[in-house]
C-alpha positions in Angstrom: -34.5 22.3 30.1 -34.8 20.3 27.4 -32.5 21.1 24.1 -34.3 21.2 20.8 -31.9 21.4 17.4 -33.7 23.0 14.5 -34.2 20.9 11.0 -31.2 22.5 9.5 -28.7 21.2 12.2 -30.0 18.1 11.9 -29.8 18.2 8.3 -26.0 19.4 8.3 -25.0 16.4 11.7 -26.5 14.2 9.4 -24.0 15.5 6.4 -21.5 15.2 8.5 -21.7 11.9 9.7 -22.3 9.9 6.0 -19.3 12.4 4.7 -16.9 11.4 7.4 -17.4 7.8 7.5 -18.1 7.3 4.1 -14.5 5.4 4.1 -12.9 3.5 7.7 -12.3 5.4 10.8 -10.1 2.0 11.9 -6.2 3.1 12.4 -5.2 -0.4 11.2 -7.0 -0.4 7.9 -5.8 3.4 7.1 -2.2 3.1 7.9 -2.0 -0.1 5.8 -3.5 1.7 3.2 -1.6 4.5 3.6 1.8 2.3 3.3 0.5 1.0 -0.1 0.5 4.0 -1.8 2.9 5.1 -4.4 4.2 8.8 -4.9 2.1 9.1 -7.7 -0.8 8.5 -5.6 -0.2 10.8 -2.8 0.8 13.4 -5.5 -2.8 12.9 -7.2 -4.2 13.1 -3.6 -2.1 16.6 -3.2 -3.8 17.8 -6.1 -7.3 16.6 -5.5 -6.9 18.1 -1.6 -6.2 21.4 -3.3 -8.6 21.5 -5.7 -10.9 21.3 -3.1 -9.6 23.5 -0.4 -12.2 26.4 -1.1 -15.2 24.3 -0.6 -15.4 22.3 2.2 -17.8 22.1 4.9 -17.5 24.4 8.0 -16.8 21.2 10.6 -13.9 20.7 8.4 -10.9 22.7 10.2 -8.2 24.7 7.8 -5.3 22.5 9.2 -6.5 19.8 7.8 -6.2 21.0 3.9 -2.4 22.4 5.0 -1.8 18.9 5.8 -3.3 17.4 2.9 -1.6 20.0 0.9 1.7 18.8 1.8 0.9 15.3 2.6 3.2 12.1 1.4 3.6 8.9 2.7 5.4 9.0 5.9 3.4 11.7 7.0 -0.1 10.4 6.3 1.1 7.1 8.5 2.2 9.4 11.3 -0.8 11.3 10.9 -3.2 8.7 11.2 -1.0 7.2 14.2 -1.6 10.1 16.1 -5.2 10.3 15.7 -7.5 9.1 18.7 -9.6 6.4 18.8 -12.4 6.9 16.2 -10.8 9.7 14.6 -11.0 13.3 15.2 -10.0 16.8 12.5 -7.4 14.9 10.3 -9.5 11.7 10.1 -12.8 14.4 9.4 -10.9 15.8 6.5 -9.5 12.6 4.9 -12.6 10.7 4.9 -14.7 14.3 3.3 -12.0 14.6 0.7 -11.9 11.3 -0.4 -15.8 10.9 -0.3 -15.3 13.8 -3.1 -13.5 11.2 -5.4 -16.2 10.3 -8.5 -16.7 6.1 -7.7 -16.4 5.7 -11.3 -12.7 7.2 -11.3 -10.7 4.0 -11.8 -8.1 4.4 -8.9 -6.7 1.3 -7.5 -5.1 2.3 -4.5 -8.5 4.2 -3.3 -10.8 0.9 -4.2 -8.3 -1.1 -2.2 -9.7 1.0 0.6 -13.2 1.1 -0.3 -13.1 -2.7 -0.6 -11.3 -3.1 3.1 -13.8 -1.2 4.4 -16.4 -3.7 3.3 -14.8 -7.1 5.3 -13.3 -7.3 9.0 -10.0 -6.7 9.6 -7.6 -9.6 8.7 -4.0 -7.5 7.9 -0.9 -9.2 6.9 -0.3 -12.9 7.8 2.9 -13.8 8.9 4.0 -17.4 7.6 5.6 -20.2 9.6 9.0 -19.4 7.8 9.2 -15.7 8.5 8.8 -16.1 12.3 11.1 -19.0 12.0 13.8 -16.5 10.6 13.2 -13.9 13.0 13.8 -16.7 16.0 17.1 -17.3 14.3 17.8 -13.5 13.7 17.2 -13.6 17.6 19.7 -16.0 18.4 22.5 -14.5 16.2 22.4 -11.4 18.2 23.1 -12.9 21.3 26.4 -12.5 23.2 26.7 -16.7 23.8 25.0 -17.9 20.6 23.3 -21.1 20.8 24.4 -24.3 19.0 21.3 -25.6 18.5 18.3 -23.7 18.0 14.8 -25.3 17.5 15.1 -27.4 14.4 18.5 -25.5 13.2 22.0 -26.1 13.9 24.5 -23.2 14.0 27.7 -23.5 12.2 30.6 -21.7 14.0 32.9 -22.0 11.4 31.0 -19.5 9.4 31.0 -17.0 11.9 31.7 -13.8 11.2 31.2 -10.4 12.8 28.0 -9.5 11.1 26.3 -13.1 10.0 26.2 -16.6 11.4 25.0 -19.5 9.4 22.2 -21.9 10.3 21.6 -25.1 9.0 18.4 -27.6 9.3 18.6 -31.3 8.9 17.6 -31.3 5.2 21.1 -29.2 4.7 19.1 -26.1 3.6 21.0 -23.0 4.9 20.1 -19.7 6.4 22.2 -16.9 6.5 21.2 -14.7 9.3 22.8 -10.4 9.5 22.5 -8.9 12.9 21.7 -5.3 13.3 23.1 -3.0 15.6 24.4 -4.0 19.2 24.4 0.0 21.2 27.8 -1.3 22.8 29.2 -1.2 19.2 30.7 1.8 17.8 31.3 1.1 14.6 27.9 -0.1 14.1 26.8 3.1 15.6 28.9 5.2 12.9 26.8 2.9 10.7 23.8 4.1 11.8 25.3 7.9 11.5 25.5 7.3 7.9 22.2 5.5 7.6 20.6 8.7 9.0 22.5 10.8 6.7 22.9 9.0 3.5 20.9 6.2 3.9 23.9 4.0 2.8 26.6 2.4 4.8 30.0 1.5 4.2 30.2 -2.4 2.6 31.4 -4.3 5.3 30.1 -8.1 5.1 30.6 -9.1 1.1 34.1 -10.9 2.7 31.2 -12.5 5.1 29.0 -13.7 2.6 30.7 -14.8 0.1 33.0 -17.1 2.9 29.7 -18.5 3.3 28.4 -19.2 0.0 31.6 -20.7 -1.1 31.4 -23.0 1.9 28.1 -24.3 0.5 27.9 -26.9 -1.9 25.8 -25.6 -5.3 22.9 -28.1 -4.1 21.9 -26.1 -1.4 19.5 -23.5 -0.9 20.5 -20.5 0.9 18.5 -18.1 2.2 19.5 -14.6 4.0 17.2 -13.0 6.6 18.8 -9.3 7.9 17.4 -7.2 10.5 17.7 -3.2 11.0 21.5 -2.1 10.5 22.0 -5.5 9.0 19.4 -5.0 6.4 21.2 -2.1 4.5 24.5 -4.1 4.8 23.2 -7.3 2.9 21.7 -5.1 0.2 25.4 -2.8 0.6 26.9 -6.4 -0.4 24.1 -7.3 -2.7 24.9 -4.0 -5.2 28.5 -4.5 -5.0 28.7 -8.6 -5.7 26.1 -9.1 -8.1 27.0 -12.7 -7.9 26.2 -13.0 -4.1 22.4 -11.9 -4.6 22.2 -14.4 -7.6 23.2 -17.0 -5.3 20.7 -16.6 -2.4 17.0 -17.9 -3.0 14.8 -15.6 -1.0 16.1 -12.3 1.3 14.0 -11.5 4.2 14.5 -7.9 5.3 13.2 -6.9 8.8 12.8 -3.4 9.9 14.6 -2.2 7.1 17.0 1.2 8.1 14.9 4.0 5.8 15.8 7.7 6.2 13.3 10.4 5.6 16.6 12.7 5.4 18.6 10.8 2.8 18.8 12.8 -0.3 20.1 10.6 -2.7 17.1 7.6 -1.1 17.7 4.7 1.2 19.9 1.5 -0.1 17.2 -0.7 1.0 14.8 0.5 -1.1 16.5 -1.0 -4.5 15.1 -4.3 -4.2 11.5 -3.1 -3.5 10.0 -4.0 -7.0 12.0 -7.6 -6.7 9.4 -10.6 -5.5 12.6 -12.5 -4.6 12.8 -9.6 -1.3 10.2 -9.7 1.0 10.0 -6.5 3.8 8.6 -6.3 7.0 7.6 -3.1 8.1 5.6 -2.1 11.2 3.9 1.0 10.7 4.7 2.1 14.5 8.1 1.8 13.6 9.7 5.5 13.4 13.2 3.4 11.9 11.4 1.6 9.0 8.6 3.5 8.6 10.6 6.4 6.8 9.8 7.2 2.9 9.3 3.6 1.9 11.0 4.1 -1.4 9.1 5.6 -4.3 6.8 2.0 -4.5 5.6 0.0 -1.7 7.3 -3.0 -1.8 5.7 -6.1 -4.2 6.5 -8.3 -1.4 5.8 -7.1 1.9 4.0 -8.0 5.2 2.8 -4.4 6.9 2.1 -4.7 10.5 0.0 -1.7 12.6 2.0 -2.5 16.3 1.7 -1.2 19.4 1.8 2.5 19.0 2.3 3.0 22.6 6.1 1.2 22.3 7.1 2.1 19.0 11.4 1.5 19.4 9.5 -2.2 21.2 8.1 -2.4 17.2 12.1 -2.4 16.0 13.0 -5.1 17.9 13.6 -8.6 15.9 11.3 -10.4 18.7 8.4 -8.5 18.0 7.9 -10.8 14.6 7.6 -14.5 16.3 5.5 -15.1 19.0 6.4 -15.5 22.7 10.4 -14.2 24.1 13.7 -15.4 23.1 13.7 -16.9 27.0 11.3 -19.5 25.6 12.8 -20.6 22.5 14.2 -24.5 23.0 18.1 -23.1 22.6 20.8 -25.1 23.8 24.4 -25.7 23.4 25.7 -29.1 22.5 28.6 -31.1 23.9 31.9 -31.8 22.3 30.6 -35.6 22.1 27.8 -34.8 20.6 28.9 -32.6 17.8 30.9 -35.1 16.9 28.4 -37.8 16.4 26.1 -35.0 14.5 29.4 -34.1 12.1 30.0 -38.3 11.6 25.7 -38.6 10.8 25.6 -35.6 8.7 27.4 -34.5 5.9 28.7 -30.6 6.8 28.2 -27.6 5.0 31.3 -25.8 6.6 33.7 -28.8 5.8 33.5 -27.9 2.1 35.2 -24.8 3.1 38.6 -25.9 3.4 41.1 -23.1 4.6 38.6 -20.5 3.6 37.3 -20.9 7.4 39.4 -18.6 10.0 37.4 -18.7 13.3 37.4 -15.6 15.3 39.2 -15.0 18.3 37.1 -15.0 21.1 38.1 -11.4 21.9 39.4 -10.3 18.4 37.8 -7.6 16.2 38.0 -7.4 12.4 37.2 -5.1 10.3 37.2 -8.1 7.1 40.2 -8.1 4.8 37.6 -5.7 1.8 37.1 -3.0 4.4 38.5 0.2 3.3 39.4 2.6 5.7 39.9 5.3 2.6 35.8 4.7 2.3 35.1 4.7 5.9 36.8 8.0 6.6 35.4 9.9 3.7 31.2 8.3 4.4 32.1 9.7 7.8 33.1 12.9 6.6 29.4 12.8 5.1 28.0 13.2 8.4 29.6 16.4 9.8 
């Protein structure tokens, strides 16, 4: 038989469909936006949702004003992550409620929407440099480091149990802060306290500042820090003023954020600073988190691959291709000598200051306090 629809239902599916894609039903677009908001404009969007909840059309289910009610952040990103293709209740009610925003209400974070609506999707570039770093992040994690890696020399008598230090052929230096390694435990207590506190003991300011005083005042250093390692530069960073002063440009990858930490996440101190840039994939459960109480003024957001979201935390996931196909290599003892007689080397202006580590040895650096350690443990029980 065939199905007729009377005037009003056509009337009200029309209604429906200019009210609910009056803004973008693209994930991509909404969860960037949603990561650029600030608390003060998810807590105007909590009072706008509620002082529409009594009105809203009937294809509009009641969950989605409980969530809206409540909604911050970290929950509208794992909302929208959750939502099909196309969008289905949660996407409905969004895209109704903020249709009921007057146009001429000047509200930036709600025009940066409208506007990305408008253009196809383009996202956050990454630059030449911040893949480069994350290659070199890559290689600092490995078990048998490389000695050369692309257009970047390692210098093993820098390294130390959290960083290694990279230099290219123009002498600039890169200090590069591993994350955690799961065969760790101490790194995995760090993690404990991450998840609790959102701080971690300060165990690398011996590390750094080795480093630094190794390079001559010339020289640019940057730091790039990935995961665990992220929270431990910025540990260092509050505790020796004079270490951040001295590094150009910090690079922060999958920062460690806790939705549980009370007193906020370390990493989110340097949020409002240009001279820190974050990167944050939005299928990232780690990094995701609160993202402080601003979105960071220098950030690259990425939407991922929200079928592998622990893939998302992994350093490789910002440069293109596998570690397998970087150009790493080690370099004879002949030829590091002929590179040290060419070049003029960073780590030779470091005098005693450099104590290699034993193969097998373990340190816990001559500023860690056990005192601390035992009592941030304490924290977690």
């Amino acid at each position: 038989m065939p199905h007729y629809s009377t005037k009003r239902k056509k009337r009200a599916s029309r209604a429906q469909k200019h009210a609910t894609r009056g803004y973008t039903r693209d994930k991509r677009i909404l969860k960037h936006w949603a990561a650029r908001g600030t608390h003060k404009d998810y807590a105007r969007l909590r009072r706008h949702a509620d002082k529409h909840s009594a009105d809203p059309p009937s294809y509009i289910l009641p969950q989605t004003f409980d969530e809206l009610a409540t909604i911050d952040r970290g929950r509208m990103v794992s909302a929208l992550h959750d939502e099909p293709h196309g969008g289905s209740w949660f996407m409905d009610g969004l895209n109704w409620l903020l249709g009921r925003i007057p146009a001429s209400m000047p509200w930036k974070w709600i025009s940066w929407l409208s506007n990305a609506t408008k253009k196809p999707w383009a996202g956050d570039s990454l630059t030449e440099t911040d893949s480069e770093y994350a290659k070199l992040l890559d290689a600092t994690y490995q078990s048998d480091q490389p000695e050369l890696m692309e257009n970047w020399r390692r210098l093993p008598e820098l390294d130390g149990e959290y960083c290694s230090a990279w230099q290219s052929a123009d002498g600039h230096i890169l200090v590069a802060v591993r994350g955690t390694k799961p065969s760790h435990g101490k790194d995995l207590a760090q993690d404990a306290l991450i998840l609790t506190t959102g701080h971690v003991v300060n165990d690398i300011s011996r590390e750094l500042r080795r480093i630094i005083d190794a390079v001559p005042r010339d020289k640019t250093i940057d730091l790039a820090a990935h995961s665990l390692g992220t929270s431990l530069a910025v540990t260092a960073y509050e505790n020796n003023p004079d270490i951040y002063d001295r590094v150009s440009q910090t690079y922060l990858y999958n920062p460690a954020m806790s939705p549980l930490a009370i007193g906020g996440n370390v990493t989110e101190k340097y949020e409002k600073d240009p001279k820190v840039r974050y990167f944050i994939s939005l299928s990232d459960p780690v990094s995701v988190g609160d993202i402080g109480n601003e979105p960071p003024v220098n950030a690259v957001f990425r939407t991922g691959n929200i079928l592998h979201p622990m893939a998302e935390h992994d350093i490789a996931s910002w440069y293109p291709g596998t570690y397998d196909q970087l150009d790493v290599h080690q370099t004879d003892n002949t030829v590091q000598v002929q590179q040290n007689e060419a070049t003029e080397s960073v780590a030779a202006t470091a005098g005693s200051a450099v104590r290699p580590l034993g193969e097998h040895s373990i340190t816990f650096g001559d500023d860690f306090n056990f005192d601390t350690w035992e009592q941030s443990l304490g924290t977690i029980n």
